[in-house]
C-alpha positions as CSV (number, residue, x, y, z in Angstrom):
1,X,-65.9,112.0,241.6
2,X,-68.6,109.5,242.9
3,X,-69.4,106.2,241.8
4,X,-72.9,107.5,240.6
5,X,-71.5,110.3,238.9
6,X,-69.3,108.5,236.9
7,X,-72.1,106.1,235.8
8,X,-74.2,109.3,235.0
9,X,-71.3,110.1,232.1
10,X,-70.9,108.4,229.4
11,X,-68.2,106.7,227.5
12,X,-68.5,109.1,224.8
13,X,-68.0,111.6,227.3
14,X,-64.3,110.3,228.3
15,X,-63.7,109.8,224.6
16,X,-64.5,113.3,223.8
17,X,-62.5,114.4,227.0
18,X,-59.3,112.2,225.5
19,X,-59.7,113.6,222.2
20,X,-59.7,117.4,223.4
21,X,-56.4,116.7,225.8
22,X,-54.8,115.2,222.3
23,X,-56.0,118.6,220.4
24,X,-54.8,120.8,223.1
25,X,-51.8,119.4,223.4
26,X,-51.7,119.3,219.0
27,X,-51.9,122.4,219.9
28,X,-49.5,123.1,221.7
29,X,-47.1,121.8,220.0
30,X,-47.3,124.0,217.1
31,X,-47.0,126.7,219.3
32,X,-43.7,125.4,220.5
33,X,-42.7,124.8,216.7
34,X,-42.9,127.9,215.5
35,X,-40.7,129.1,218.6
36,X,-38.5,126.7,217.8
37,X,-38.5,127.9,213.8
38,X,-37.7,131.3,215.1
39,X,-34.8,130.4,217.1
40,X,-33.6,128.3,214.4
41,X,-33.7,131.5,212.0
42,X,-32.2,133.5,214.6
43,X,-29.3,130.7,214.8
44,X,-29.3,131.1,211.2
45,X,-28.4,134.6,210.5
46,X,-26.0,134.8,213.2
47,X,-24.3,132.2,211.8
48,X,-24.0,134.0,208.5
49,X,-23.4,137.1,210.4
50,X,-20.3,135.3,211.8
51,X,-18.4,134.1,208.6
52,X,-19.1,137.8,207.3
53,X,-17.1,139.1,210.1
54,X,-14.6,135.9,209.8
55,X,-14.2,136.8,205.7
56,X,-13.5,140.3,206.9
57,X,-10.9,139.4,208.9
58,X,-7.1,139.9,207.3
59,X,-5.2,136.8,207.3
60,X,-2.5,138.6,208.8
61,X,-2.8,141.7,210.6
62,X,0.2,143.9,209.8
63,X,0.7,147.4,211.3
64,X,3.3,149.3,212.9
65,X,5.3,148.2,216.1
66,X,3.8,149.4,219.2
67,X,5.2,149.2,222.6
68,X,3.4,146.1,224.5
69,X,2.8,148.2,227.7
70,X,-0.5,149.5,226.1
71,X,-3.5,146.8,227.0
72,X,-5.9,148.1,224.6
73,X,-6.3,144.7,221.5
74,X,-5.7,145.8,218.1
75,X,-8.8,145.7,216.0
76,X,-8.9,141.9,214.8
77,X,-8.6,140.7,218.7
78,X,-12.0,142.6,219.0
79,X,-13.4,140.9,215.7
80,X,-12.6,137.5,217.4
81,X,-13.9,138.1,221.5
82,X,-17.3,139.4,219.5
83,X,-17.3,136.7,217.2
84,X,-16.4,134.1,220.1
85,X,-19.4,135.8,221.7
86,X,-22.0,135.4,219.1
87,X,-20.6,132.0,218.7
88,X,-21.5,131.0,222.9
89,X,-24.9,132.9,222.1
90,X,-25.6,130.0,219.2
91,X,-24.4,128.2,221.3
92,X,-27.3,128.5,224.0
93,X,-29.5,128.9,221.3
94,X,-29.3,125.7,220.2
95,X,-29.4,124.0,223.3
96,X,-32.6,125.5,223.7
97,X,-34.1,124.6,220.4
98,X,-32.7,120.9,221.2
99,X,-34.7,121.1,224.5
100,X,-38.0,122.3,222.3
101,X,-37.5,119.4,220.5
102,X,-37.4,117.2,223.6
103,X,-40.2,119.0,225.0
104,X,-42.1,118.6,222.0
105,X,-41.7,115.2,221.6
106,X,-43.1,114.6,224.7
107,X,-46.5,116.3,224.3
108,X,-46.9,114.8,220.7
109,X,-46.2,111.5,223.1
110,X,-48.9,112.2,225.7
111,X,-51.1,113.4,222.6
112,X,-50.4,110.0,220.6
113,X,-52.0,108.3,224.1
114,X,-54.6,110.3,225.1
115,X,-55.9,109.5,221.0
116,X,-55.0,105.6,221.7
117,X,-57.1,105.9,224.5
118,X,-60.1,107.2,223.4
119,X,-59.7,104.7,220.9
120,X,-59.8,102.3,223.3
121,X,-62.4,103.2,225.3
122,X,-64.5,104.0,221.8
123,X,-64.2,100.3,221.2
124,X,-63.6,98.5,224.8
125,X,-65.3,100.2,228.1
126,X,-69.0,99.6,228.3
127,X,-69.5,101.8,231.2
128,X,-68.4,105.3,232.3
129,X,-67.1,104.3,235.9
130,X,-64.4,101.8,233.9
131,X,-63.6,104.6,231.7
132,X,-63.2,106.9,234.5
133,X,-60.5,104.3,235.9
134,X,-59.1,104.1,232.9
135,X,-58.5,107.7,232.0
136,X,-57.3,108.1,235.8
137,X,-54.8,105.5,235.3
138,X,-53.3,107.0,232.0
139,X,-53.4,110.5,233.4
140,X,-51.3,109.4,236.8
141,X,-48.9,107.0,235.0
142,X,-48.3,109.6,232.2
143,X,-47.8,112.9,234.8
144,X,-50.3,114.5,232.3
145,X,-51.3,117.3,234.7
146,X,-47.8,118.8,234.0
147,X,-48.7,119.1,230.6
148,X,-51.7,121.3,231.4
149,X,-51.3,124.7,232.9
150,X,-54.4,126.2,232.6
151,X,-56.6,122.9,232.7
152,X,-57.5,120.7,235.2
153,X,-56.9,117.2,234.1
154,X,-59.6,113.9,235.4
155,X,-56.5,112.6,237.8
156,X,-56.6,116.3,239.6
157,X,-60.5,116.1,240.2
158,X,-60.6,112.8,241.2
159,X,-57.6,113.4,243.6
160,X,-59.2,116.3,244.9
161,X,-62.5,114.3,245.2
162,X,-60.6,111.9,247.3
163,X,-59.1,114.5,249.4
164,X,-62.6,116.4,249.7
165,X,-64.0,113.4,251.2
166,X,-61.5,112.2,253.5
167,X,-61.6,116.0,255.3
């Protein structure tokens, strides 16, 4: 973006900009919450699913004498391998709601400083081209464009700006 361009904006115009990255990313967030709700209620009735089958398990599993040569498990040894494998599954369930968390965290981070920011720039910048720099700067030292998928964030046009001119 040129120097006159950014003049032409106006701070407002950043702060808006700020505040809609924070909302989209608000967003965002929710989104990944209620995933995270409904893995958390998946965890849930598999774990009540798994001391059903454990309380329907004899303590002791008597039954006639039967030669060992036979490899087939006797009815509790299948109980336990599928309740050993429900128990992996929650397992990897909630490693995944503990990286939702994370991952949440992080955009209600980025979200927290894009509203400092326009803040800031509400109160501080005078001029568009300083509040340019600024959001820029907060964009590049936060890796914000990974945040966005479908949206271009100010430190991706200005770098393609950059690279536009030097071609």
């Amino acid at each position: 973006m040129s120097e006159d361009a950014a003049d032409a904006l106006a701070v407002g115009e950043f702060v808006e900009y700020c505040r809609t990255q924070a909302g989209l990313l608000s967003g965002r967030v929710e989104t990944m919450a209620a995933e995270a709700d409904d893995l958390l209620d998946e965890i849930d009735r598999e774990m009540a699913e798994i001391r059903s089958r454990l309380e329907a398990l004899p303590d002791e599993v008597a039954g006639p004498e039967t030669p060992s040569t036979a490899d087939v498990p006797d009815a509790s040894e299948v109980d336990v391998a599928a309740i050993e494998e429900l128990q992996a599954e929650l397992e990897e369930k909630q490693l995944l709601v503990e990286a939702k968390q994370a991952r949440m965290q992080a955009f209600q981070d980025l979200a927290a400083g894009y509203t400092e920011l326009a803040e800031e720039l509400a109160s501080d910048v005078d001029d568009g081209q300083t509040a340019l720099t600024r959001v820029v700067e907060f964009e590049a030292d936060t890796d914000a464009p990974v945040y966005f998928d479908e949206r271009q964030t100010m430190v991706e046009a200005a770098a393609e700006s950059v690279d536009s001119r030097d071609e």
